[in-house]
One Martini backbone bead per residue (centre of mass of N, CA, C, O) as a GRO file, in nm:
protein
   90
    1UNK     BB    1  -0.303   0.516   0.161
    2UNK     BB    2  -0.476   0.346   0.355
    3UNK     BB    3  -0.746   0.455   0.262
    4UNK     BB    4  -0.730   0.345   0.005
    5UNK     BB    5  -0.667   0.051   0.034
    6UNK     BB    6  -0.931   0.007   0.206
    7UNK     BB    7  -1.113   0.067  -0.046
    8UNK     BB    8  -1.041  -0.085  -0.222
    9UNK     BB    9  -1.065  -0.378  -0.065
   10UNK     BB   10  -1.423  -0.301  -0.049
   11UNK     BB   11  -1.484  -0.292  -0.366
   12UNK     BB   12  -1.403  -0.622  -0.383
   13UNK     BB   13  -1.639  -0.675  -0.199
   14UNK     BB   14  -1.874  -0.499  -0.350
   15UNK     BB   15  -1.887  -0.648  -0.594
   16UNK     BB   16  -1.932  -0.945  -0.517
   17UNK     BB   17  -2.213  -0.898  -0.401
   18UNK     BB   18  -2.335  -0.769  -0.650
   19UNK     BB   19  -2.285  -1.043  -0.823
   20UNK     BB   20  -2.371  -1.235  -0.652
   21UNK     BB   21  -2.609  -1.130  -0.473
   22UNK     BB   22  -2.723  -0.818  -0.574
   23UNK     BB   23  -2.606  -0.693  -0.325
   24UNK     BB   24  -2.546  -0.507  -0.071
   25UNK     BB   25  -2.398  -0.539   0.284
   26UNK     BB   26  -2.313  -0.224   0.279
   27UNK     BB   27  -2.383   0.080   0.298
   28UNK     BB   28  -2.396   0.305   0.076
   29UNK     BB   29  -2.246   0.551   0.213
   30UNK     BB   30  -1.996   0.394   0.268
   31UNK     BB   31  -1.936   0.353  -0.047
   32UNK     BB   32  -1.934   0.581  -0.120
   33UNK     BB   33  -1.726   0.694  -0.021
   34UNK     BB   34  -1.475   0.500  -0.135
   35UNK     BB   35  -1.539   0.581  -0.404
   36UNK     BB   36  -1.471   0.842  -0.414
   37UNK     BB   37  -1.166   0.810  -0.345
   38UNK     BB   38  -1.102   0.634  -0.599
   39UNK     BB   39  -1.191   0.842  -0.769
   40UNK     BB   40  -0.998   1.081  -0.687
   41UNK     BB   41  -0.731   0.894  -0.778
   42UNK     BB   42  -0.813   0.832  -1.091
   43UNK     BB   43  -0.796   1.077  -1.182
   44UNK     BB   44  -0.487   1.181  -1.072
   45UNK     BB   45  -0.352   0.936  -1.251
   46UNK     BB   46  -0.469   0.985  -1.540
   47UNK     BB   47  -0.321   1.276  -1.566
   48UNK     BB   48  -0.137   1.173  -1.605
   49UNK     BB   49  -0.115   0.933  -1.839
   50UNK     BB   50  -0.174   1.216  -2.031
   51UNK     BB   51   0.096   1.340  -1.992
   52UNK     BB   52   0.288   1.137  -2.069
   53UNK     BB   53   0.185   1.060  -2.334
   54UNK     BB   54   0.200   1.324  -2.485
   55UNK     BB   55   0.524   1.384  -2.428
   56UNK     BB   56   0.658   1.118  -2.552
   57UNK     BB   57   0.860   0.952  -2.351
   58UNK     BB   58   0.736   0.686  -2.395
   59UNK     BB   59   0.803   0.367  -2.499
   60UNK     BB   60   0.680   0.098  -2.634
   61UNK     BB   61   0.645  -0.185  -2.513
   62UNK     BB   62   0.556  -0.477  -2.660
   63UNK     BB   63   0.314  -0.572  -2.484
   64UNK     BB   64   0.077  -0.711  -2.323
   65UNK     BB   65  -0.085  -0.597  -2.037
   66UNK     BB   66  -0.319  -0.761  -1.998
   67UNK     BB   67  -0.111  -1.016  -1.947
   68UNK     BB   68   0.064  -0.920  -1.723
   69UNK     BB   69  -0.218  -0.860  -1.531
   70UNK     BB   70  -0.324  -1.166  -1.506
   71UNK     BB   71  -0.021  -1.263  -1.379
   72UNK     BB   72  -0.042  -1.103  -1.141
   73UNK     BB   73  -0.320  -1.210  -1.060
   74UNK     BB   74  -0.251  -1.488  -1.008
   75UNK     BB   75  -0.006  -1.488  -0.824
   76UNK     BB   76  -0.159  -1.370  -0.614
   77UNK     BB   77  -0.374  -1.585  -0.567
   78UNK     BB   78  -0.162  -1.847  -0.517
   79UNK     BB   79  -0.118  -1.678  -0.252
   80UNK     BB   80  -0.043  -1.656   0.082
   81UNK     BB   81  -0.166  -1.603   0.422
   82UNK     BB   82  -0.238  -1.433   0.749
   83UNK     BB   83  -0.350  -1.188   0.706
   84UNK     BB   84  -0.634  -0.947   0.776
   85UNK     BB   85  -0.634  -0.809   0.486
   86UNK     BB   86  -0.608  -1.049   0.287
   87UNK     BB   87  -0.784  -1.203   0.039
   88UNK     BB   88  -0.568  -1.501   0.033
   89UNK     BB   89  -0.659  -1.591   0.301
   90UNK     BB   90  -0.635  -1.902   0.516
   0.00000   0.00000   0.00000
């Protein structure tokens, strides 16, 4: 899980460059791994997510899942702290 959660955040680190600069920062090859494991594991959680849907075991949100997901994404952002891994680090 430790190498997902690097890959995660290198990936946000490698979109920003991409987006901002026009280019990477990292060898193709760093990204081009990184993004394998994360293409990897979004296979494998997907495959759940369409079994477990399939299944019809779970009722419907009744939410907009997009506002839950962006209300989660600014409050991580509101928040601070010293990790030398956090993305708000101060």
């Amino acid at each position: 899980m430790a190498s997902l959660q690097t890959a995660g955040s290198a990936l946000v680190t490698d979109l920003a460059d991409v987006r901002v600069r026009g280019y990477l920062k990292e060898h193709p090859d760093i990204v081009a791994y990184g993004l394998d494991q994360l293409s990897a594991a979004i296979e494998e959680v997907r495959a759940a997510v369409d079994r477990e849907r399939a299944a019809g075991k779970w009722e419907s949100l009744g939410v907009d899942v997009s506002e839950e997901h962006d209300e989660a994404a600014a409050e991580y952002a509101d928040h601070s702290c010293d990790c030398p891994f956090c993305l708000c680090g101060t």
